[in-house]
SEPAFI-938587 format. One record per residue: residue number from 1; x, y, z of N, C-alpha, C in turn; residue in one letter. Coordinates in nm, 3 decimals. Example, Ala and Ser with C-alpha at 12.3 -4.5 7.8 and 13.67 -1.06 7.14 Angstrom:
2
SITE    i      nxx      nyy      nzz     caxx     cayy     cazz      cxx      cyy      czz  aa
SITE    1    1.319   -0.569    0.780    1.230   -0.450    0.780    1.320   -0.330    0.780   a
SITE    2    1.285   -0.225    0.708    1.367   -0.106    0.714    1.290    0.003    0.787   s
//
This chain:
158
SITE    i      nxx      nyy      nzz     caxx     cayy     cazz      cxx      cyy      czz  aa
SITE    1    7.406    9.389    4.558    7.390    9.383    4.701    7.266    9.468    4.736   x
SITE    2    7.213    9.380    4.792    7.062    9.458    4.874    7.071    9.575    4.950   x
SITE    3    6.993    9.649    4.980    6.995    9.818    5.083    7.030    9.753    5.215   x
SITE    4    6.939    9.613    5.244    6.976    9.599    5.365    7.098    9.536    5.415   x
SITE    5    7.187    9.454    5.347    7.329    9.387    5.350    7.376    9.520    5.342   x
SITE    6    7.399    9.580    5.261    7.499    9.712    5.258    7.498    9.812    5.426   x
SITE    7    7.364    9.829    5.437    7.340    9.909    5.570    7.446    9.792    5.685   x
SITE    8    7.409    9.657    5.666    7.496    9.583    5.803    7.635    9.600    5.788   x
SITE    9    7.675    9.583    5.668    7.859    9.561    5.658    7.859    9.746    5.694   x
SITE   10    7.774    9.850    5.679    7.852   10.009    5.718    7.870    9.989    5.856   x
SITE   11    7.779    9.946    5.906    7.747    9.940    6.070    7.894    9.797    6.112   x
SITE   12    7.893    9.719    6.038    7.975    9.637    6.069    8.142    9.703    6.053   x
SITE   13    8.170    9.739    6.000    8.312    9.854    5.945    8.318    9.981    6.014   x
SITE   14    8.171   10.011    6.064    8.202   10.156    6.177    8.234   10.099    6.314   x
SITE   15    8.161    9.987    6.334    8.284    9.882    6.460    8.325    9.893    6.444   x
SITE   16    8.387    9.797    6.367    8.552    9.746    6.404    8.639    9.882    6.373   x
SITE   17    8.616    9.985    6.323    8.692   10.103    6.300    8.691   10.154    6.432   x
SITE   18    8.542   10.164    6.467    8.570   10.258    6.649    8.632   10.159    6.749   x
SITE   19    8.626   10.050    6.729    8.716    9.978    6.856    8.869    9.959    6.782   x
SITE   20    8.896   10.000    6.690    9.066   10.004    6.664    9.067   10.113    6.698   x
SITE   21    8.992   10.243    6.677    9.042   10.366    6.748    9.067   10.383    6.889   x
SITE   22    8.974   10.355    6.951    8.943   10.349    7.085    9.077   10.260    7.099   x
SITE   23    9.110   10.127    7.095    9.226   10.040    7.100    9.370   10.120    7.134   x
SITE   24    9.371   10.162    6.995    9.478   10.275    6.947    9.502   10.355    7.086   x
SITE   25    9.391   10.469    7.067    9.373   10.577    7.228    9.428   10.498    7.366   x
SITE   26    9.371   10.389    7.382    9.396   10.310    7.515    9.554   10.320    7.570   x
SITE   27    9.601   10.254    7.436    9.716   10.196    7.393    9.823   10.291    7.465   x
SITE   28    9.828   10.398    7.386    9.904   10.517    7.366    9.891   10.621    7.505   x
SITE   29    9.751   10.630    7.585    9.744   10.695    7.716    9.842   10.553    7.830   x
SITE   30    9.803   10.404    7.793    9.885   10.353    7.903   10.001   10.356    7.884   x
SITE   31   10.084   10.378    7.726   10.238   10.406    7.711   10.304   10.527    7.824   x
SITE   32   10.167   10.597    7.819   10.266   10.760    7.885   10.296   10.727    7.992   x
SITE   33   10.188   10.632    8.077   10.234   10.628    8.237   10.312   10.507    8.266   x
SITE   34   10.411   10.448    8.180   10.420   10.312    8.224   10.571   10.406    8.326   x
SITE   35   10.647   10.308    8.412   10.749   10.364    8.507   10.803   10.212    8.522   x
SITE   36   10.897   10.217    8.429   10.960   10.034    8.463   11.070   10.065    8.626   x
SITE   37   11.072    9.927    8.641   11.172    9.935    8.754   11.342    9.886    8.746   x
SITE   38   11.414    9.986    8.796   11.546    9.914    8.735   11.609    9.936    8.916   x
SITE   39   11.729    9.866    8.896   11.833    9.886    8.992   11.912    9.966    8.950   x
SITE   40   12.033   10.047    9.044   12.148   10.096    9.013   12.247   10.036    8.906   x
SITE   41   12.214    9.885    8.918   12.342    9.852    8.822   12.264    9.845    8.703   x
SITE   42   12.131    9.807    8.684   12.098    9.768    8.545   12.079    9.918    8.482   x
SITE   43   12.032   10.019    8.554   12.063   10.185    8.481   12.190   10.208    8.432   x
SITE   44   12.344   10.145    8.533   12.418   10.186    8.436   12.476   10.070    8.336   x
SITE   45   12.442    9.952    8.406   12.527    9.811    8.232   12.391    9.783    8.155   x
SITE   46   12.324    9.791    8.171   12.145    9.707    8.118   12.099    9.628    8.195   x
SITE   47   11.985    9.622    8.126   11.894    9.523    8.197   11.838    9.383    8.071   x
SITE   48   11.864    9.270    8.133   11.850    9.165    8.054   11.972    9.086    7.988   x
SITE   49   11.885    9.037    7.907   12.056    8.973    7.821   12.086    9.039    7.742   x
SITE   50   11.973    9.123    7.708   12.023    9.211    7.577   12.119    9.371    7.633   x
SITE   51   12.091    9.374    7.776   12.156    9.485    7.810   12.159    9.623    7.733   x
SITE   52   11.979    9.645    7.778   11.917    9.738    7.699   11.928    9.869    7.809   x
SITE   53   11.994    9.947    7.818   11.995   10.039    7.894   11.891   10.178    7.895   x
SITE   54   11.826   10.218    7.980   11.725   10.319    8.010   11.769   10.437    7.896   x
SITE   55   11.666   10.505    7.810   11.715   10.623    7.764   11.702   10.771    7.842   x
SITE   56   11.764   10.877    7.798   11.777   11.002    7.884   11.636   11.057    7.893   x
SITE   57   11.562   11.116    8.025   11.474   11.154    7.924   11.339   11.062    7.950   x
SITE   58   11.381   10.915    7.971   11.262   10.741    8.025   11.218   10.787    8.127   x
SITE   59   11.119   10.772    8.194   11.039   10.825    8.311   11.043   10.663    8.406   x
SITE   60   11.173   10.618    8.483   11.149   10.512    8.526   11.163   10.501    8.711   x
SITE   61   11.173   10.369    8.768   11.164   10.370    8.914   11.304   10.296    8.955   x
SITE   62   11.345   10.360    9.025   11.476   10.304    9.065   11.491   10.262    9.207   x
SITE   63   11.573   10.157    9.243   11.534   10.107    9.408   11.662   10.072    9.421   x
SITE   64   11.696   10.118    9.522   11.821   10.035    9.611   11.881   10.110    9.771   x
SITE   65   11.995   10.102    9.790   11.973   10.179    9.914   12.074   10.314    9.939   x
SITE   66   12.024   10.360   10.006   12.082   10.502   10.046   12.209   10.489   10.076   x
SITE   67   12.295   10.531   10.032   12.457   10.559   10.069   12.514   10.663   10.193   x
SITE   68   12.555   10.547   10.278   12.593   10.624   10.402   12.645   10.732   10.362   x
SITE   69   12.624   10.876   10.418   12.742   10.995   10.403   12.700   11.058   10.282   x
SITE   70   12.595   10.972   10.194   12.549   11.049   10.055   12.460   11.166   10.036   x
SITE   71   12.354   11.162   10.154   12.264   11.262   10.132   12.326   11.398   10.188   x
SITE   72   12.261   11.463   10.091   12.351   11.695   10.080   12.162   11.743   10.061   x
SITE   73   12.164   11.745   10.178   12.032   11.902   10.198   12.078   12.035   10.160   x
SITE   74   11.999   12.089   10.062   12.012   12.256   10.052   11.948   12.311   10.177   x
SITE   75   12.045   12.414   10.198   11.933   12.455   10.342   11.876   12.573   10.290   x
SITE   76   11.869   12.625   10.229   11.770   12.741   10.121   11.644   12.715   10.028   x
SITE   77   11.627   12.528   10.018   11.533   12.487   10.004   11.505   12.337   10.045   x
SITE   78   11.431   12.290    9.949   11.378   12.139    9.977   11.435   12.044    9.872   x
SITE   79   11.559   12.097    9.818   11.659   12.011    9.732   11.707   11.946    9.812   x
SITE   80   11.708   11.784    9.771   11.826   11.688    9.863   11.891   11.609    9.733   x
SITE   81   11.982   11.586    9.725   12.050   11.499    9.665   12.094   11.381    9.729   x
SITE   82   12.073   11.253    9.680   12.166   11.159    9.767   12.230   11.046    9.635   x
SITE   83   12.286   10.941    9.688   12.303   10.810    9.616   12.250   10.689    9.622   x
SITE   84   12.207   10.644    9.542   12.151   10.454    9.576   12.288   10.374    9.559   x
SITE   85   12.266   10.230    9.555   12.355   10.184    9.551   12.353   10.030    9.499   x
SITE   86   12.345    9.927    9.493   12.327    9.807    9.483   12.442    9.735    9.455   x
SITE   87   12.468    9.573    9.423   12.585    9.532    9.456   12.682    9.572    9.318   x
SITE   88   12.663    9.590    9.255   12.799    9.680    9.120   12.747    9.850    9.041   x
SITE   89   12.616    9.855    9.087   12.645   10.046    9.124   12.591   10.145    9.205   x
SITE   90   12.657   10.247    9.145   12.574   10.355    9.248   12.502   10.463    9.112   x
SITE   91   12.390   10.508    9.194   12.360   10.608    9.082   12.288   10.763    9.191   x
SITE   92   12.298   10.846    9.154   12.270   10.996    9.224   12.104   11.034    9.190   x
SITE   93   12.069   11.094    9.272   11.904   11.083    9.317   11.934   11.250    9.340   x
SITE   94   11.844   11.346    9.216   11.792   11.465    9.335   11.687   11.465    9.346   x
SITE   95   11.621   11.534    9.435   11.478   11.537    9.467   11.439   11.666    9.550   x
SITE   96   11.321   11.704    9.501   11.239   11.860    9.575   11.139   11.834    9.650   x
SITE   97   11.157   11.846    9.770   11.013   11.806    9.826   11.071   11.732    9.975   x
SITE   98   10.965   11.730   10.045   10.947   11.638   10.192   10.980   11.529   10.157   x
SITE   99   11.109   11.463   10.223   11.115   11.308   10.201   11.035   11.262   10.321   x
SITE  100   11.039   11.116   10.268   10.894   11.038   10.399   10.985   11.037   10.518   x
SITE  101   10.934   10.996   10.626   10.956   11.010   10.748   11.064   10.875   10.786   x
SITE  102   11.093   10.775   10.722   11.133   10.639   10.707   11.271   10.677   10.642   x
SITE  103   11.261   10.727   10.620   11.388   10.797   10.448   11.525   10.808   10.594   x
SITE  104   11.627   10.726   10.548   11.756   10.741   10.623   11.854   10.698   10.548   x
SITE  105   12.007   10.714   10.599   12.111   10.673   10.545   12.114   10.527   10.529   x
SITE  106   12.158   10.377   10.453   12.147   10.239   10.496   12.006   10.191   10.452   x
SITE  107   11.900   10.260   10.438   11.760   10.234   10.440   11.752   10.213   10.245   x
SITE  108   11.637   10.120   10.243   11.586   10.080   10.101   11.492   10.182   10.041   x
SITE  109   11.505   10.248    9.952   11.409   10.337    9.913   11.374   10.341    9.726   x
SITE  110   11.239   10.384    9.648   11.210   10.347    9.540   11.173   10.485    9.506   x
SITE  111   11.286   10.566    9.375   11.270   10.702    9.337   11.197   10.705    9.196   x
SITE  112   11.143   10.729    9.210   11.047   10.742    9.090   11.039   10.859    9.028   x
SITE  113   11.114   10.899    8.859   11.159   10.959    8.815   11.162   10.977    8.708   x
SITE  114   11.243   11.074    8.649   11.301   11.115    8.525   11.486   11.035    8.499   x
SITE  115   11.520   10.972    8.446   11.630   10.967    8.410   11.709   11.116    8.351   x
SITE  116   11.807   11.174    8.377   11.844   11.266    8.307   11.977   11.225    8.237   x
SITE  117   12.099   11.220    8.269   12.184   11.196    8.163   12.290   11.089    8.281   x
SITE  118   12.312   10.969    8.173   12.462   10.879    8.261   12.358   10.838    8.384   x
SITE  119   12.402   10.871    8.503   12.356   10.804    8.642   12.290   10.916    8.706   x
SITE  120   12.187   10.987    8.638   12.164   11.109    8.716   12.011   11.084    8.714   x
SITE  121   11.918   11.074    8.814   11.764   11.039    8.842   11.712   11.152    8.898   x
SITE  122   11.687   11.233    8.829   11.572   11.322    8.927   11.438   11.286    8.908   x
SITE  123   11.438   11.283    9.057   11.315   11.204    9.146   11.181   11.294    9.153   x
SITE  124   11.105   11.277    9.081   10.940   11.358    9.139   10.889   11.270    9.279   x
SITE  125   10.941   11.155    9.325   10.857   11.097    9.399   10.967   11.011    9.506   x
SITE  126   10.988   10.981    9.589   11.046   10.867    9.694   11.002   10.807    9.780   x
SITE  127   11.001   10.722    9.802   10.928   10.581    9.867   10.977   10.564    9.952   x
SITE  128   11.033   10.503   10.107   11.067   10.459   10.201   11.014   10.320   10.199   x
SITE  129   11.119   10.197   10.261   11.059   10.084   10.270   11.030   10.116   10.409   x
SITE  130   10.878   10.019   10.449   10.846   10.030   10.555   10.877    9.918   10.647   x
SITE  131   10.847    9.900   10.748   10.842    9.827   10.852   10.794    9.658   10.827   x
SITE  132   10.690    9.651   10.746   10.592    9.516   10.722   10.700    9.424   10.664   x
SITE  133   10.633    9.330   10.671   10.713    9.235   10.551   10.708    9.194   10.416   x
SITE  134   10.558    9.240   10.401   10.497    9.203   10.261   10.643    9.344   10.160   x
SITE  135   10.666    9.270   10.036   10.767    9.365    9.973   10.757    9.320    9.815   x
SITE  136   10.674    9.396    9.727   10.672    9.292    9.563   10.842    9.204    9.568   x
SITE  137   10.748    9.116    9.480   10.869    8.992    9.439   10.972    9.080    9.356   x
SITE  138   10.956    9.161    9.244   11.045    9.179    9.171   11.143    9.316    9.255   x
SITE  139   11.124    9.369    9.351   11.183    9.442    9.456   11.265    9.345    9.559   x
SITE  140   11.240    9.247    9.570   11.238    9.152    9.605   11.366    9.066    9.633   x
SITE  141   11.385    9.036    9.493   11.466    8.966    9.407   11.586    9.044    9.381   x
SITE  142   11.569    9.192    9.316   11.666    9.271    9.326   11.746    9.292    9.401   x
SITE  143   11.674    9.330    9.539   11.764    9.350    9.643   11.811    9.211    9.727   x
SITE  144   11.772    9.137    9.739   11.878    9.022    9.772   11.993    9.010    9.670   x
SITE  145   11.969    9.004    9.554   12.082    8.939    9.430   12.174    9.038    9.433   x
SITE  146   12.130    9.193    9.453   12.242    9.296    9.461   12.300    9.347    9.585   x
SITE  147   12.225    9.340    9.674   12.312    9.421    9.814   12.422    9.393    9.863   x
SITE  148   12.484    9.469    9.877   12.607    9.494    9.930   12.630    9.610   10.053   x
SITE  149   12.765    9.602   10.091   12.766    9.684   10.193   12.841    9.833   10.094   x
SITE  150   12.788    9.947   10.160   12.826   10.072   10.036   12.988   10.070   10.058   x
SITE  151   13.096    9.988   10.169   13.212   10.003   10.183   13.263    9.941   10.047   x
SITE  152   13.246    9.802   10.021   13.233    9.750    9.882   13.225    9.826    9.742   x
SITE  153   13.156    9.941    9.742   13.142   10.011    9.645   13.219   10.157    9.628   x
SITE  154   13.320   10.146    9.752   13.398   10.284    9.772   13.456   10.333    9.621   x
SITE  155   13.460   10.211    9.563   13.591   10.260    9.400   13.477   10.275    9.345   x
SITE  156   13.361   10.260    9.326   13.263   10.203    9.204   13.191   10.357    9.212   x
SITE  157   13.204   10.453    9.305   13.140   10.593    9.318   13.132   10.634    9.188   x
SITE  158   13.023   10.709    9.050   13.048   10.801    8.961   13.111   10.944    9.028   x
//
């Protein structure tokens, strides 16, 4: 093999090596931020057919609605605890911080979180649905197929 074939295939192999690295890097920074979306019921039976349930620990987004009578303010800080709910569960929400101004009992809201253990979501973040109509499809879909009224779910409380 000639000086100059040899020089193209190094240059040709230090490609494709730096764009599998780079690939790799991409890869692995968009794993950290992904935040899937589940409902109350698919956090606690699964989600899918395979009824793959969230692990402790998953950094995911949870949506459904506020449980009349559920939310407990600390009055020593900016801890609130409340419940979501959807049509077969409920799951418990704490959260530190200013909730949005929209945020009520009955109201649709999207906690974006930490899973911690069973039905327990602590929330870095909460959403209020707003006023408009525009609402993603897969938010969408959820909450028609699951809502219920929280009287319905009186036995189903963790």
């Amino acid at each position: 093999m000639n000086s100059r074939r040899k020089n193209r295939m190094l240059v040709v192999i230090a490609i494709v090596v730096g764009l599998g690295l780079i690939t790799t890097l991409v890869m692995y920074a968009l794993r950290a931020n992904i935040d899937l979306f589940y409902t109350p019921s698919e956090i606690l039976q699964g989600k899918g057919e395979a009824h793959e349930k969230p692990e402790p620990g998953q950094r995911l987004r949870v949506g459904g609605m506020v449980m009349p009578g559920s939310v407990k303010r600390d009055p020593q800080s900016l801890q609130v605890s409340f419940k979501l709910y959807d049509a077969s569960g409920v799951v418990s929400v704490t959260f530190e911080g200013i909730l949005p101004d929209l945020f009520r009992e009955g109201q649709g809201v999207v906690a974006q979180g930490v899973l911690e253990n069973g039905s327990l979501i602590n929330a870095k973040e909460v959403l209020a649905k707003h006023d408009e109509k525009y609402t993603p499809p897969e938010i969408e879909d959820a909450m028609k197929k699951n809502h219920t009224s929280p009287a319905a779910l009186a036995g189903a409380q963790p």
